[in-house]
C-alpha positions in Angstrom: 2.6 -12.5 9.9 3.5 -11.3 13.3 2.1 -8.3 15.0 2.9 -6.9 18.4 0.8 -3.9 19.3 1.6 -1.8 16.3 3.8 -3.2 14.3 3.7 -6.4 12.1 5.9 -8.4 10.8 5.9 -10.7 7.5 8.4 -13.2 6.7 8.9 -16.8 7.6 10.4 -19.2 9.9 14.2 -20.0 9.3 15.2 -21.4 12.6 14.3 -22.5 16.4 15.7 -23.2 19.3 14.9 -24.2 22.5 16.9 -24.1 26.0 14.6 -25.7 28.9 15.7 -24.2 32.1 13.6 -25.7 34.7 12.1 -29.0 35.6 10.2 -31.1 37.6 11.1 -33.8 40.0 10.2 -36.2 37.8 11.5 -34.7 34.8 8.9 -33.0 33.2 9.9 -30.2 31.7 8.6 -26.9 33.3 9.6 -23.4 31.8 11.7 -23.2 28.4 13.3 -20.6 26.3 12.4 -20.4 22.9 14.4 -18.8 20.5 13.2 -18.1 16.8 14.7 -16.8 14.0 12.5 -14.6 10.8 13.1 -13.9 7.5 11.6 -10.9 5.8 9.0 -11.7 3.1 6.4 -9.8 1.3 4.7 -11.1 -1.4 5.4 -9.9 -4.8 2.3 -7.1 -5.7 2.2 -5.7 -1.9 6.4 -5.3 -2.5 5.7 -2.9 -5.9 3.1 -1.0 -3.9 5.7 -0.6 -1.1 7.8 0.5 -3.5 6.0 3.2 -5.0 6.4 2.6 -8.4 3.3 3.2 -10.7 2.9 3.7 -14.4 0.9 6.7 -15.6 -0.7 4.1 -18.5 -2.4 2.2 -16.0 -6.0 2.7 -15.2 -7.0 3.4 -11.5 -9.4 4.5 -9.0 -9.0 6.7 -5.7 -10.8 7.3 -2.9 -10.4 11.2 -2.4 -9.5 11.8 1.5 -10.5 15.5 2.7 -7.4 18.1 1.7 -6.7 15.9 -1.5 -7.6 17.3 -4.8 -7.7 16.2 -8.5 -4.4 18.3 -9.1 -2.7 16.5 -6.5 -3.4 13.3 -8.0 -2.5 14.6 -11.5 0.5 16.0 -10.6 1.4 12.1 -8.6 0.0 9.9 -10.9 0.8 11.9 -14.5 3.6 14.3 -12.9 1.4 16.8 -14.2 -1.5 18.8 -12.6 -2.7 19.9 -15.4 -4.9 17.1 -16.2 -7.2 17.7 -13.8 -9.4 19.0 -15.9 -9.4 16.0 -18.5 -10.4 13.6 -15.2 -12.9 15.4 -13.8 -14.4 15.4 -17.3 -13.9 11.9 -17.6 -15.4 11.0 -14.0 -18.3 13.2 -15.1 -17.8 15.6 -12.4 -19.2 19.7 -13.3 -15.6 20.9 -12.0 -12.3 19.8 -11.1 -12.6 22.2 -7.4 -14.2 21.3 -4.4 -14.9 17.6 -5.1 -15.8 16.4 -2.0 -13.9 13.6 0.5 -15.1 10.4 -0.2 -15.9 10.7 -4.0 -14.3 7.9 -6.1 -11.9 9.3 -9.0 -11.4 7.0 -12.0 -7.5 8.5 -13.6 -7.2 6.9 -17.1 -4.2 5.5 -18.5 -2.3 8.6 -19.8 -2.2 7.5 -23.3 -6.0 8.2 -23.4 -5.4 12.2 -22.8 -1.5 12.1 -24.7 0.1 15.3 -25.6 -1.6 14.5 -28.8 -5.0 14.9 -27.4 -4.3 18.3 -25.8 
């Protein structure tokens, strides 16, 4: 991993080079240029969160931010809203409105609250 200021980097090494450009009397070498050479990697779960891709039958928990709301995550995780009230009942919570920020939100795998179930 590289990181200057605010961005980082990860990959590996796939080449180097080096110039030296000044030296000593005697020989020694005194100031080179090094060249290097990266190769993106990411490693295999932080790539599928990158890309964004989740299954609605897949348990998971979120930390809700201030502004965020149970719909929100519904309508994200299940593409539908509507289940807000079936994970606020789930998580225990009296209402599905006003959680507050902070509060950690359990969303079931979909298959536990199916069409079926509704």
């Amino acid at each position: 991993m590289i990181a200057w200021g605010d961005i980082t980097f990860e990959g590996r090494l796939s080449s180097i080079s080096q110039d030296y450009t000044l030296f000593a009397p005697d020989g020694k070498p005194l100031r080179v240029t090094v060249s290097l050479s990266f190769v993106s990697h990411t490693a295999g779960t932080v790539a599928v969160r990158r890309e964004g891709k989740c299954s609605p039958d897949l348990s998971r928990v979120i930390v809700l931010k201030a502004g965020e709301s149970l719909a929100h995550w519904c309508s994200v995780i299940y593409k539908d809203p509507s289940y807000c009230l079936d994970v606020a009942r789930f998580n225990g919570l009296n209402s599905f409105r006003n959680v507050k920020p902070g509060t950690s939100v359990m969303f079931p795998p979909l298959e536990m609250y199916g069409s079926k179930n509704r």
